[in-house]
N, C-alpha and C positions, 0 to 999 in steps of 0.2 A: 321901688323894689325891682330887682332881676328879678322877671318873669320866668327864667329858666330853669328856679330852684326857689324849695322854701325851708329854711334851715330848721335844722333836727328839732330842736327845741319846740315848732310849731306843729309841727307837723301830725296828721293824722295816724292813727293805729290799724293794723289790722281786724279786721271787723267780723268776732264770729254771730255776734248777737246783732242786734236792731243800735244800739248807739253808735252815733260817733262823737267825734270830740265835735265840741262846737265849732274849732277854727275849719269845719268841712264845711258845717252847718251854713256859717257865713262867708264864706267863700264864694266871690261872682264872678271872677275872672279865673280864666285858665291860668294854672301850675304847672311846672317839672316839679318834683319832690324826687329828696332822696331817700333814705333808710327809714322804715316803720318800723316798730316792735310790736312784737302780736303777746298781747298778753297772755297769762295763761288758761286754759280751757279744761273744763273735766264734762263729760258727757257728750251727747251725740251735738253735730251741728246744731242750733236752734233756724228755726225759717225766720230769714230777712224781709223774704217781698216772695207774694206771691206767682209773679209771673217776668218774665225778661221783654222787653219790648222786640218787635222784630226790627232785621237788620233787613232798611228798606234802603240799597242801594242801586247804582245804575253799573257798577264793576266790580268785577271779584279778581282776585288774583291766586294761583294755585287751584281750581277748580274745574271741573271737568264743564269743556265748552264755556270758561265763565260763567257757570249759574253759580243760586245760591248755595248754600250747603244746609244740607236735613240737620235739624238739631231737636228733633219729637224723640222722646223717648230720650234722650243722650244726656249722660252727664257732660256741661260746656262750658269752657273755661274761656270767659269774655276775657280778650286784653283792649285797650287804648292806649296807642303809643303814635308818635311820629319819627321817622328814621335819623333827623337830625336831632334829637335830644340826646343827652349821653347818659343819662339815665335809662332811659328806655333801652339803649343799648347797651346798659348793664346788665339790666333784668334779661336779653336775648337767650342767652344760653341757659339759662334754666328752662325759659318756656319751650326750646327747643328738644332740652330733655327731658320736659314732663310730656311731650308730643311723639317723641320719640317712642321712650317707655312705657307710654299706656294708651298711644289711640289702638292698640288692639284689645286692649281692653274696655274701650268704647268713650275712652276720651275723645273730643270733641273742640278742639281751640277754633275761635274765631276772633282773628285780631282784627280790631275794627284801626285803621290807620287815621288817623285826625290831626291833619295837619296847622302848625304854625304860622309858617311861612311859606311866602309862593314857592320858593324851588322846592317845597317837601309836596306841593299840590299838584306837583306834575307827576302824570301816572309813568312817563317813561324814566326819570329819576327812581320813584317807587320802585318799578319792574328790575335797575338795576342794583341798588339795595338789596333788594330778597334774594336774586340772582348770587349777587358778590358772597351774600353769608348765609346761602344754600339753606332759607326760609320755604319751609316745605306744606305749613298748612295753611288753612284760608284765610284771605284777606280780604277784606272787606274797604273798598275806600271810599271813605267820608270827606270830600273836600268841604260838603258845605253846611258841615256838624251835625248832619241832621241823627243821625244815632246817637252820638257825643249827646245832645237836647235830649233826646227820649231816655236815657240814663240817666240825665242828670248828673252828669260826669262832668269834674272842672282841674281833672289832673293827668298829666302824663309821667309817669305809667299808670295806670289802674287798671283791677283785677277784678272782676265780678263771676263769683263760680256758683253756676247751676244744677241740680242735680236732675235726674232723670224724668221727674215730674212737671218740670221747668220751674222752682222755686228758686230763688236765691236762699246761698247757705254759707257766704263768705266775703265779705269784702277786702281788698289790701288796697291800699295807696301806696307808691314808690317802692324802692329796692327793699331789701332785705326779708325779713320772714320764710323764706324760701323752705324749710323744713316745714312748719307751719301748715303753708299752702299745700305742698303734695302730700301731709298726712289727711289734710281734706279730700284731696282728690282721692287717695287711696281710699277712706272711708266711702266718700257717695260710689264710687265703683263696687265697693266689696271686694277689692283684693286682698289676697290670703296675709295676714300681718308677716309671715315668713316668705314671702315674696321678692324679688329683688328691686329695691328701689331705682329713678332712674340714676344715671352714672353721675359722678360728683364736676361738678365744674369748677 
C-alpha cells in the first residue's frame, strides 16, 4: 500500500464521541489520509479522554525564546502533520484561519510536526516551510515520535481538540470536516453563534 494515503472508502470519521471505526482501531503503521466525513451531531461535545498527554519536546518553533507554550486553562487544537505530505498541506489553511480568527479568543493550536522522511526531520527545512507559508502558531517538533506515541496517533493529518479543562472533545483524521471542526471550537470557547466565523478558504 502507498503509505502516503488511505483511500476514502477506508478511512476513519470524524470523532465527536468515544468510537472510531475499526480500520483506526487496527491501524499500526503510519498514514496520510484524505477527506473524513463527520457525521451528524445534536447536543453538546460528549468527553473523549480525559486528559492530553504533554508535548515533551527539545524545540519549538514560533514561540517566545523557543519554550513550551501554556495550554492550562485553554481550549487546544492538537494537529500532527509533516510539511511534505499534501494532505497536510491541504488541511494548512483552515488551521491557519481557525488560528487566525480565534486565538484571541483563547484558542490555542499546537502543531506537533512528526515527520516521515529525513528531509522533513531537518529543523532547518521545517523553519523554511513555516517561513515560506507564513505559519504563525507553535510548533512542536517531534522527530523521534515521541508525542505522535503518547497520542497514539498513526495518521497525518490528525486533529485532536481539547477544551479548557484539558478533556478531549473531538477527534478528525484527514481533510475535510472543516465546518464540523470550528463549530467545535466555537462551542468549547463560547463564542456568540452570531459571531463572525473564520474567513472561507
Amino acid at each position: 500500500m502507498n503509505r502516503r494515503w488511505l483511500p476514502l472508502r477506508s478511512l476513519a470519521v470524524l470523532v465527536p464521541g468515544g468510537a472510531v471505526a475499526a480500520v483506526v482501531a487496527g491501524q499500526t503503521e503510519p498514514e496520510t489520509i484524505t477527506e473524513a466525513v463527520a457525521p451528524a451531531r445534536s447536543g453538546p461535545l460528549p468527553v473523549q479522554a480525559e486528559g492530553a498527554p504533554p508535548v515533551d519536546v527539545d524545540q519549538w518553533l514560533n514561540t517566545p525564546g523557543g519554550k513550551p507554550v501554556a495550554v492550562d486553562g485553554k481550549v487546544v487544537l492538537y494537529e500532527f502533520w509533516t510539511f511534505g505530505c499534501s494532505n497536510c498541506q491541504a488541511v494548512l489553511p483552515h488551521v491557519k484561519a481557525w488560528y487566525d480568527r480565534y486565538a484571541d479568543d483563547g484558542l490555542v493550536v499546537v502543531s506537533v510536526h512528526t515527520p516521515e522522511f529525513d528531509y522533513e526531520a531537518d529543523p532547518d527545512n521545517i523553519a523554511e516551510f513555516v517561513a515560506d507559508n507564513d505559519v504563525r502558531y507553535p510548533i512542536a517538533l517531534d522527530p523521534d515520535r515521541t508525542v505522535w506515541r503518547a497520542f497514539e496517533n498513526h495518521y497525518w493529518p490528525a486533529f485532536y481538540l481539547h477544551d479548557a479543562d484539558g478533556r478531549r472533545r473531538l477527534t478528525h483524521f484527514g481533510e475535510g470536516s472543516y465546518d464540523e471542526t470550528e463549530d467545535a471550537i466555537r462551542e468549547l470557547l463560547g463564542v456568540d453563534p452570531s459571531a463572525p466565523r473564520a474567513e472561507s478558504v
